[in-house]
C-alpha positions, 0 to 999 in steps of 0.5 A: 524606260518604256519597251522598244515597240516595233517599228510601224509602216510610218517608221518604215516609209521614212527610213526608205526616205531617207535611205533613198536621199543619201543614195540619190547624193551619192550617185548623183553627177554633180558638174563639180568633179570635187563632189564626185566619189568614185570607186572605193570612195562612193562605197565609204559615201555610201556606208552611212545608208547602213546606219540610218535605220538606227538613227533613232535608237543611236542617234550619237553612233549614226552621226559619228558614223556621217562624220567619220565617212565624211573626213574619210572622202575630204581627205581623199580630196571629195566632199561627198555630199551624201555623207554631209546629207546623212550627218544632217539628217543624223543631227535632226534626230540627235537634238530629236532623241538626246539630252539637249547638252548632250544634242547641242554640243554634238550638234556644235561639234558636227557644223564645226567639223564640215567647216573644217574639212570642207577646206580639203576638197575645195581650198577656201573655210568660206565656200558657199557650197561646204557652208551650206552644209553646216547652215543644214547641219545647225537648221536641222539640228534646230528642227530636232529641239523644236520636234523634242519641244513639242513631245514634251509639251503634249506629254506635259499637256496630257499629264496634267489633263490625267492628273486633273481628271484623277483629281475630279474623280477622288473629289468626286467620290469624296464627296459621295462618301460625305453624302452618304455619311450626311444622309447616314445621319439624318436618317438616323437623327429622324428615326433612331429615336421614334423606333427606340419609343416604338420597341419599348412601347411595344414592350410595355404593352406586350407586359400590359396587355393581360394585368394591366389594360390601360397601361397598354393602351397607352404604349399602343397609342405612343406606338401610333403616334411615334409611327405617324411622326416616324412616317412624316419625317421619313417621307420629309426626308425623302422629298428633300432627297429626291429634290434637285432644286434646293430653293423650288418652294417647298415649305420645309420646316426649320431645324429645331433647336434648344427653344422646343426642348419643353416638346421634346420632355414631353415626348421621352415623358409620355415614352416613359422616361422621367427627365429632370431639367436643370437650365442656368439663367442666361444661356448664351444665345446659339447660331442655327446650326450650333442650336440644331446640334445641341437640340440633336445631342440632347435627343441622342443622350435621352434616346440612349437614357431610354434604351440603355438606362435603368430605372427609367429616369435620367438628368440634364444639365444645361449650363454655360462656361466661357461663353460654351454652351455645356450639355450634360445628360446622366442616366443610371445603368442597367446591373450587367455588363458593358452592353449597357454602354451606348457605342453604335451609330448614334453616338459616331454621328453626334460627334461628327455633327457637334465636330462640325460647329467645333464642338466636343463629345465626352462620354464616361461611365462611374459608379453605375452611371453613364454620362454624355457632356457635349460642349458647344460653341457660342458666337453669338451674344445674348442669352435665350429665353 
């Protein structure tokens, strides 16, 4: 329960109201005798202004008090209107501030005492003048829950306002952080594997460059052409980036699939990595995107052949198993230790591409060999030629 906050000038002004109403019933002179308290009896009349400034904190207590004072002056033979003026006012804030069993019996129990005492002073259950007091008693009561109503109904309002605006704000950063993991991996699938021919190419002329010339001049021309290709694609990528408009026209090129495998062996070749191929006849055909993710996991295994692999020579097995197409890439590894196990980015990436078409990645390394077999999904029917 929050902490009771100082009452502010509104509070205050609305206490002296009220203070002022039950004062003024006391002391007005009603031409009834009956409605007149005198003497000791104005002073219990009155008693009920020292406990309206709690009627918020204890609503239940200021009621009981009104009632109290009221049967007290009835029984002397008043009906005090002052005391049925603060009951009133006392059920408003009850229904306002109680459990509503709790307000609405309360409030039940206070029309039924008026009812009952107003015979004292006046003879009659029926009299218009004690039954307008509990019409007052019920019609404020009424007021109170329809006041407690509208609290709840903005608190409600406001909570589900909050609630929604945390939701966009989580679905917000949601969604950056699969931008950013996206963008991850097309940075990666764009220049992991022309930096990979770039450093070994660089490695290969630096050995070269005094006993064997030409063999350095050809790893500088694969650094030249793996810069130039490396450089395309970044500035392709950046443009897609910085475009806000997916479909403004540009001629972008389509996603390469498992029907530029013969460009890619020609570019680990001439990298100095020797692939054998083995494809089975009648490969199931793959939709674009499983097709662009089986192009990508076979440049990720010959890209982790090429830097991790020893001998420069690897093997890829392309086959099909109920209706999955089966990428297996094989490479033997350098003599040492585990470093020679790919485990960066690369291969966390390649898992979340090849999850994404309900794929899966297996690794394992036996006997000196290291072996990535990604399993991709067909749907489509067909074969590729």
């Amino acid at each position: 329960m929050p902490p009771h906050r100082p009452p502010g000038i509104t509070t205050r002004l609305s206490d002296v109201i009220v203070v002022a109403v039950v004062v003024l019933f006391a002391i007005l002179p009603f031409p009834d005798h009956v409605f007149r308290a005198r003497g000791a009896l104005l002073l219990i009349a009155l008693l009920p202004v020292v406990a309206m400034p709690f009627r918020r904190r204890c609503p239940l207590a200021t009621l009981g008090i009104s009632l109290a004072c009221s049967v007290i002056v009835a029984v002397a033979g008043v009906l005090a209107p002052s005391t049925l003026m603060a009951a009133v006012i006392a059920s408003y804030s009850v229904t306002s501030k109680t459990r509503r069993v709790t307000a609405t019996l309360a409030v039940a129990l206070a029309a039924l005492l008026v009812f009952l005492i107003s015979a004292l002073p006046l003879g009659d259950f029926f009299d218009s003048r004690a039954l307008q007091f509990v019409a007052f008693i019920v019609l404020a009561g009424a007021m109170g829950d329809a006041a407690r109503s509208r609290r709840e109904y903005i608190a409600a309002v406001t909570e589900r306002a909050e609630r929604a605006e945390r939701g966009k704000d989580e679905e917000a950063r949601r969604r950056v952080a699969e931008e950013r993991v996206r963008i991850a991996r097309d940075l990666h699938d764009v220049v992991a594997h022309q930096i990979s021919v770039i450093s070994l190419s660089a490695g290969v002329a630096s050995s070269s460059l005094a006993t064997r010339p030409e063999r350095a001049q050809e790893a500088l021309t694969t650094i030249r052409s793996a810069s130039r290709t490396v450089l395309a694609d970044i500035g392709s990528l950046m443009s897609l980036l910085r475009t806000e408009d997916a479909n403004d026209g540009r001629d972008l090129h389509p996603q390469a699939g498992l029907t530029q495998l013969d460009e890619l062996m020609a570019r680990f070749d001439q990298a100095g990595l020797q692939v054998e191929l083995h494809q089975e006849p009648g490969i199931p055909a793959l939709s674009p995107a499983s097709d662009h993710v089986a192009y990508l996991a076979l440049q990720e295994g010959l890209t982790n052949a090429h830097k991790h692999g020893a001998g420069g020579q690897t093997a890829v097995v392309i086959r099909s198993s109920n209706g999955d197409v089966i990428l297996t890439v094989t490479n033997r590894l350098r003599a040492g230790g585990a470093g020679a196990v790919p485990s960066g980015h690369g291969l966390r990436g390649l898992r979340e591409r090849v999850a994404a078409v309900r794929g899966t990645v297996e690794t394992a390394r036996a006997n000196g060999e290291f072996r990535l077999v990604v399993t991709v999904p067909s749907s489509v029917k067909g074969a590729l030629r």
